[in-house]
KEKE-3310 file (N, C-alpha, C; in steps of 0.2 Angstrom, whole numbers, plus 5000, padded with zeros to 4 digits):
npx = (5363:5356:5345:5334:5326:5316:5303:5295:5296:5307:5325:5328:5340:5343:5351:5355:5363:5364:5364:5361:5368:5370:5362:5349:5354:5346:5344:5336:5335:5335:5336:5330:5330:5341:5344:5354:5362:5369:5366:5375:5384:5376:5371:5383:5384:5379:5381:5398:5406:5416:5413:5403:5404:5401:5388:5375:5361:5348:5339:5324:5313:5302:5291:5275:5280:5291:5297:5310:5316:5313:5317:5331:5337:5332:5340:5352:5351:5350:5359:5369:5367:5367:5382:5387:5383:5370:5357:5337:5328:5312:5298:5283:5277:5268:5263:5271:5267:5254:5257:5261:5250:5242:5230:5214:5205:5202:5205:5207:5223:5227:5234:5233:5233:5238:5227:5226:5220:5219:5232:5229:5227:5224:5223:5227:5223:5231:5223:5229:5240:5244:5243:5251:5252:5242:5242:5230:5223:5234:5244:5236:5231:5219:5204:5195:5187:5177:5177:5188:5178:5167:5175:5180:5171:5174:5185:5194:5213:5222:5239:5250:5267:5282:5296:5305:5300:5296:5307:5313:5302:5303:5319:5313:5305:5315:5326:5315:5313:5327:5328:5320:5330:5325:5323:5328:5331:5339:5334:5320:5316:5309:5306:5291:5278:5264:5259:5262:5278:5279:5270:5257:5251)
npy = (5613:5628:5641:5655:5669:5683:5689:5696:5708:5706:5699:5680:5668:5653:5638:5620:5605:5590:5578:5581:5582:5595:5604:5616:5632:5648:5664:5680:5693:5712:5723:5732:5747:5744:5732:5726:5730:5723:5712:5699:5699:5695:5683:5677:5677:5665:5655:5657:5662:5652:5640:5635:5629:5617:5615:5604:5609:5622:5633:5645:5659:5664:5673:5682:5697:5712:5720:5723:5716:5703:5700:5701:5690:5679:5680:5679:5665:5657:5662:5657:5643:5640:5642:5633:5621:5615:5610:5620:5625:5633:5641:5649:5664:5662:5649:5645:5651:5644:5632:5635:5638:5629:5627:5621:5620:5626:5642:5660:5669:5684:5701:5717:5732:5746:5759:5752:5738:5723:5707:5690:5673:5656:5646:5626:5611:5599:5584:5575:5574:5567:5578:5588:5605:5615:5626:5633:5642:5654:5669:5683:5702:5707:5716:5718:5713:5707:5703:5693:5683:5680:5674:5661:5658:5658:5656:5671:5676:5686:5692:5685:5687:5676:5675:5666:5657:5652:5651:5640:5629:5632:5624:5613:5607:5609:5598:5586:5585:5583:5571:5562:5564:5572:5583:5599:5609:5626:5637:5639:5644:5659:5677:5678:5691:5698:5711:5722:5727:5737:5749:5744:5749)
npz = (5369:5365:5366:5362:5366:5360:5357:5365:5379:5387:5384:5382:5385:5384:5391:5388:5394:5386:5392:5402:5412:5420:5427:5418:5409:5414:5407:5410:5402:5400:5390:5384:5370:5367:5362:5348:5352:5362:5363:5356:5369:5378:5376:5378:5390:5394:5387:5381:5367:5363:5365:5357:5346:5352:5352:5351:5344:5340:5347:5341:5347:5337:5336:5334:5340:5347:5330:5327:5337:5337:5326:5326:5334:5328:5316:5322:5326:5315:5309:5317:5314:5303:5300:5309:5305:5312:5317:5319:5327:5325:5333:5337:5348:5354:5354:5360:5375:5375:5378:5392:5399:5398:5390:5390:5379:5362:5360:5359:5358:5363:5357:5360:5350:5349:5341:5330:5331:5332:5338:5335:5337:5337:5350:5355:5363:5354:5345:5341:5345:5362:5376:5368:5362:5349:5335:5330:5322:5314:5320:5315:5310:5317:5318:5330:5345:5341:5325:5329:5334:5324:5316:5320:5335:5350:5367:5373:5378:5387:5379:5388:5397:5400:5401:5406:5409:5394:5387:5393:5389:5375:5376:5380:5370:5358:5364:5365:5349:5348:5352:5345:5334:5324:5308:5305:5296:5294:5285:5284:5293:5299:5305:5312:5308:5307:5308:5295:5291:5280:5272:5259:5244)
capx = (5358:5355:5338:5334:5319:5318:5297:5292:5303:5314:5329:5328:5344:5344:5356:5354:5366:5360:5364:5355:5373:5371:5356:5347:5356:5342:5344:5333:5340:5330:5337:5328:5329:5348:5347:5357:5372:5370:5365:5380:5386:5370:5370:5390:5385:5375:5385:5402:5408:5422:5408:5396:5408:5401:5380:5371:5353:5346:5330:5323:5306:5298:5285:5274:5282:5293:5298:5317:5320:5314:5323:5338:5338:5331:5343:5359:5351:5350:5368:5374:5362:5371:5389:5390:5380:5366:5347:5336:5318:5308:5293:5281:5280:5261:5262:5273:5263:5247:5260:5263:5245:5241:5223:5210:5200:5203:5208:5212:5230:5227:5238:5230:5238:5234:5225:5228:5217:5223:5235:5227:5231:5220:5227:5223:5225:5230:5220:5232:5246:5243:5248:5252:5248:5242:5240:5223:5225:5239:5242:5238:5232:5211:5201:5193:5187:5171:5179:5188:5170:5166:5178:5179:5168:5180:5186:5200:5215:5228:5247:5255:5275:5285:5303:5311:5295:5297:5313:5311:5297:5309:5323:5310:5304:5321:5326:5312:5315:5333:5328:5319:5334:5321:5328:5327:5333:5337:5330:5312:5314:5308:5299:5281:5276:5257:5258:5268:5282:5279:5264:5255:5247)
capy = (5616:5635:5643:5662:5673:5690:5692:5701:5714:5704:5692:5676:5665:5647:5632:5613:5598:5585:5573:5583:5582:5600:5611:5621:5638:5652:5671:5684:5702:5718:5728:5741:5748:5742:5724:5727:5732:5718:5703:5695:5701:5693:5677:5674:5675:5660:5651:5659:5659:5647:5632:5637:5622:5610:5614:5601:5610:5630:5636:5653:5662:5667:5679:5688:5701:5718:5717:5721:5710:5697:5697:5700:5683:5674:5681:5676:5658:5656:5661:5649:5636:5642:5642:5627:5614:5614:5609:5623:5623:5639:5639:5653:5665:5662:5642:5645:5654:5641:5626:5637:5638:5622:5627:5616:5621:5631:5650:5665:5672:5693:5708:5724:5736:5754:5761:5747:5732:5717:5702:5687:5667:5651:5641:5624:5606:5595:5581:5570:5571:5568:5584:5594:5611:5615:5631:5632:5649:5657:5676:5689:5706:5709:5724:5719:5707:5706:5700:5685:5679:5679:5671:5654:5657:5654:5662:5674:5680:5695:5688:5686:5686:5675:5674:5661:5648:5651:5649:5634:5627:5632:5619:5606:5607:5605:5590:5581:5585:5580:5563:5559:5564:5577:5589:5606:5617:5636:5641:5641:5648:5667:5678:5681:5697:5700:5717:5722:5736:5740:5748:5742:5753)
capz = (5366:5366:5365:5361:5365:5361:5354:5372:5382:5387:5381:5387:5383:5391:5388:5392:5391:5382:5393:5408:5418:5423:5428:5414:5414:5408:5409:5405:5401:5399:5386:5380:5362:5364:5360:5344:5357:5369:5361:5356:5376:5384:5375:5381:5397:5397:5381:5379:5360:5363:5368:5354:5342:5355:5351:5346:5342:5343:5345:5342:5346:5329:5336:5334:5342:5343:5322:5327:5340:5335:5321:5329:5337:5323:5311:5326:5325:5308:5307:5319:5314:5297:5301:5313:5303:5317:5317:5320:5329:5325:5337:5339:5354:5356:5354:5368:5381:5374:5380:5396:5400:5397:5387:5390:5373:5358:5365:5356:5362:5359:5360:5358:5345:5352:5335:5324:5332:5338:5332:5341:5333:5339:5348:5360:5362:5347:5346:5338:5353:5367:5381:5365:5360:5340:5333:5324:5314:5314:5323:5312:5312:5317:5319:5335:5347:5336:5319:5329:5336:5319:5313:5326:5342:5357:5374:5372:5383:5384:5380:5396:5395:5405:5396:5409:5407:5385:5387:5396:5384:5370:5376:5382:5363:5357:5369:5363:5341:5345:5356:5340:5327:5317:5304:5306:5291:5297:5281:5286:5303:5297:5310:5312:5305:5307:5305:5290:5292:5277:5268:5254:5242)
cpx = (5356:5347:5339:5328:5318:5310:5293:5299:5309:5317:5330:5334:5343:5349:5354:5359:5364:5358:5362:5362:5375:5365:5353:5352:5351:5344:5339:5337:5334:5335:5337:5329:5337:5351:5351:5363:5375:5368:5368:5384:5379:5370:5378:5389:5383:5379:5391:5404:5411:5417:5403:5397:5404:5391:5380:5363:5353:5340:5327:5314:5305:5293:5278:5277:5288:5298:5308:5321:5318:5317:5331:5339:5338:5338:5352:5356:5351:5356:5372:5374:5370:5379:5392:5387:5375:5357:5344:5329:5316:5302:5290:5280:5274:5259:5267:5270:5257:5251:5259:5258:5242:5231:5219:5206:5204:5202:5211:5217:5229:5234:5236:5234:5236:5233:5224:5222:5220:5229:5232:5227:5226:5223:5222:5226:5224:5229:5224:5241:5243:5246:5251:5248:5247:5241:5236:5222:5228:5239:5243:5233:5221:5209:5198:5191:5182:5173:5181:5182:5166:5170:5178:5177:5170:5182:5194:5205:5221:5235:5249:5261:5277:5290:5307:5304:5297:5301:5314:5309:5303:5314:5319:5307:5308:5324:5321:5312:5322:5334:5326:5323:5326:5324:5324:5331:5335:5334:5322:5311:5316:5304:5294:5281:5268:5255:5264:5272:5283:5272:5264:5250:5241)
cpy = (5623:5637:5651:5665:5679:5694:5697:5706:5715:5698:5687:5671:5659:5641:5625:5608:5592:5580:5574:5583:5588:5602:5616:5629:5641:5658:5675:5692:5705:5725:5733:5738:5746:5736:5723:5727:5727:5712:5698:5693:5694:5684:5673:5672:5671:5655:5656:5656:5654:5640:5631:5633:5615:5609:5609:5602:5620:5628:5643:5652:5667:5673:5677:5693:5708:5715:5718:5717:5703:5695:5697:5692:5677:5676:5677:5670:5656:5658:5658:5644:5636:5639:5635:5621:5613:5612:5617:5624:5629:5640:5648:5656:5662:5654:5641:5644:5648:5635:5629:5636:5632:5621:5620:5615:5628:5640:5655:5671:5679:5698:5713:5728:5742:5757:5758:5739:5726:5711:5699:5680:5662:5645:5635:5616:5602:5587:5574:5569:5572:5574:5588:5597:5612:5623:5630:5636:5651:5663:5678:5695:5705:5714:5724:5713:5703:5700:5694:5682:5678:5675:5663:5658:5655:5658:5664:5676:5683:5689:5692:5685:5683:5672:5669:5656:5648:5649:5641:5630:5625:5626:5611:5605:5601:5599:5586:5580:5581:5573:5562:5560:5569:5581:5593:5611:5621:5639:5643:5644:5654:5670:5681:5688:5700:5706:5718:5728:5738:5743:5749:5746:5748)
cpz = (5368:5362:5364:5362:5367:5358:5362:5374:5385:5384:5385:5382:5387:5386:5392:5389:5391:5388:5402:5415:5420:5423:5423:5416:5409:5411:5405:5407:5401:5395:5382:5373:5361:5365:5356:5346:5360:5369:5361:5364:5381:5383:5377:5387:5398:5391:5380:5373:5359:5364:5360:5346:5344:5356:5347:5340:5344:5341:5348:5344:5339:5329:5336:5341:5341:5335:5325:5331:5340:5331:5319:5331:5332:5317:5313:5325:5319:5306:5310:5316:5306:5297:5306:5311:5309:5315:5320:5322:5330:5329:5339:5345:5358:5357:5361:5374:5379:5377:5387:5400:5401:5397:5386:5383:5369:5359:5361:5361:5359:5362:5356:5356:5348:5342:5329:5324:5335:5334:5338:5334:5339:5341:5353:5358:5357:5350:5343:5343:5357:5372:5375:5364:5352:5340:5328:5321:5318:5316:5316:5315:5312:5319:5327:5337:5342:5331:5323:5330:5329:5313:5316:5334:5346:5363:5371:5377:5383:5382:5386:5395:5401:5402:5400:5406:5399:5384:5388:5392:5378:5369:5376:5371:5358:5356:5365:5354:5341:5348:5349:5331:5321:5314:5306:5303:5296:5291:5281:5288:5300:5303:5307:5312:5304:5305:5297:5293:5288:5272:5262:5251:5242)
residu = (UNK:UNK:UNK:UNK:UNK:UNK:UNK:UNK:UNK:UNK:UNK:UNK:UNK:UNK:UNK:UNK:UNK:UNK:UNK:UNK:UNK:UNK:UNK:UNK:UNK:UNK:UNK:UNK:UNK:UNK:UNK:UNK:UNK:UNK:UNK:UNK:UNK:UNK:UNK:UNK:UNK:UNK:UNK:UNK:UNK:UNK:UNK:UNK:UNK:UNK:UNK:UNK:UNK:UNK:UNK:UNK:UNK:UNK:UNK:UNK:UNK:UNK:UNK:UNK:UNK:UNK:UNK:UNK:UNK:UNK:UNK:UNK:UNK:UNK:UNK:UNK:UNK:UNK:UNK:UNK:UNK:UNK:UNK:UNK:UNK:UNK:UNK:UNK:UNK:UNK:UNK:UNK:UNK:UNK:UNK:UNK:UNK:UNK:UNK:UNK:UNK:UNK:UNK:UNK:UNK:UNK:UNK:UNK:UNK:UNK:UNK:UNK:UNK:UNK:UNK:UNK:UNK:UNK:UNK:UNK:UNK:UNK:UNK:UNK:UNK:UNK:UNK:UNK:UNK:UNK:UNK:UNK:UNK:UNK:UNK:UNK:UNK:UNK:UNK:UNK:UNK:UNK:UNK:UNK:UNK:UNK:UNK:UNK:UNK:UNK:UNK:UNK:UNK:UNK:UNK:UNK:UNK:UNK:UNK:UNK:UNK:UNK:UNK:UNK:UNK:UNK:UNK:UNK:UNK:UNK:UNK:UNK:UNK:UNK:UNK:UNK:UNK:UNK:UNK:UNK:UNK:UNK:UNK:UNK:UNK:UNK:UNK:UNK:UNK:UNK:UNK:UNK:UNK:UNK:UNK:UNK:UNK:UNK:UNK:UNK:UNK)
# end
C-alpha cells in the first residue's frame, strides 16, 4: 500500500505491507518549487517502479494546500490507481491533522492567506464512530477570524504540518478501507481548492 502527501512543504511518501511482515517505510522529502523534477525519483525511493505491479491500495492527500503540488501527487495517484486497477483513498489534509490531534470538540483548522483571509474547515469528533474524526464544513476560503464565529461558534487553531504523522494516518486509513474490502474509485479523488486559481468575473 503506497501513500502520497504533498499539501504542506514537504513530500511525504510512506509504504506498508499488508500483512505488517515488515516495518512501515515513510520518507519525507523537501523539495522546493522542484517537486515536478523529483517526484517520480522520491517516490522510488520508498517504492521502486518495478514493485508498484504488486500494490494493493494508494492513498493521496487532497488538500487544501499548495495548488501545484498537490495536484501533482493526486494526479500520480490517480494514474496509478488508473493504470494498475487499484482502489483509491483521497483523504483531506486537514482531516488528517484533526485525526493527529485527536480534537476533543468541533475546532476550526485555519491557515492565514497573507491579504486574502484565511481557509479554515470544521472539524472534530464524529459522533457516529467511535475514536473517529468528521469534517463538519468543509475548508474554504473566509475573510477573517470574525466571519467563522459567525458562522459556527468554536475554538480555532493554526494548521500545523507534520508529513511523517499524515503519512502515517494516511496508511492507517488505507489498512482499515482495505480490511473492510471498500471501493474506492480514483475518479472522485480531485484536490481541494478553496482558493480558485482562477478569477472569476
Amino acid at each position: 500500500m503506497l501513500a502520497l502527501h504533498s499539501s504542506g512543504a514537504e513530500l511525504g511518501v510512506g509504504l506498508r505491507w499488508l500483512d505488517r511482515s515488515r516495518p512501515d517505510r515513510i520518507h519525507c522529502f523537501n523539495p522546493g518549487r522542484a517537486l515536478a523534477n523529483v517526484l517520480l525519483s522520491s517516490v522510488e525511493v520508498v517504492c521502486p517502479a518495478a514493485e508498484w505491479p504488486a500494490l494493493a491500495r494508494l492513498a493521496v492527500a487532497t488538500g487544501p494546500g499548495g495548488f501545484t503540488s498537490t495536484r501533482l501527487t493526486v494526479v500520480l495517484a490517480r494514474t496509478l490507481a488508473q493504470q494498475l486497477a487499484l482502489p483509491l483513498d483521497g483523504v483531506g489534509s486537514l482531516l488528517l491533522m484533526a485525526r493527529r490531534l485527536e480534537l476533543d470538540c468541533p475546532t476550526w483548522l485555519v491557515q492565514e492567506l497573507p491579504r486574502r483571509g484565511l481557509v479554515a474547515g470544521l472539524y472534530g469528533p464524529d459522533p457516529d464512530r467511535s475514536g473517529a474524526m468528521r469534517e463538519w464544513l468543509a475548508p474554504r476560503l473566509h475573510a477573517d477570524h470574525a466571519a467563522l464565529q459567525l458562522l459556527r461558534p468554536a475554538p480555532w487553531l493554526p494548521v500545523a504540518e507534520d508529513g511523517a504523522a499524515d503519512v502515517l494516518a494516511l496508511l492507517d486509513l488505507a489498512s482499515a478501507a482495505h480490511a473492510q474490502a471498500l471501493p474506492a474509485p480514483w475518479q472522485p479523488v480531485l484536490p481541494i481548492y478553496p482558493t480558485s486559481p482562477v478569477a472569476l468575473a
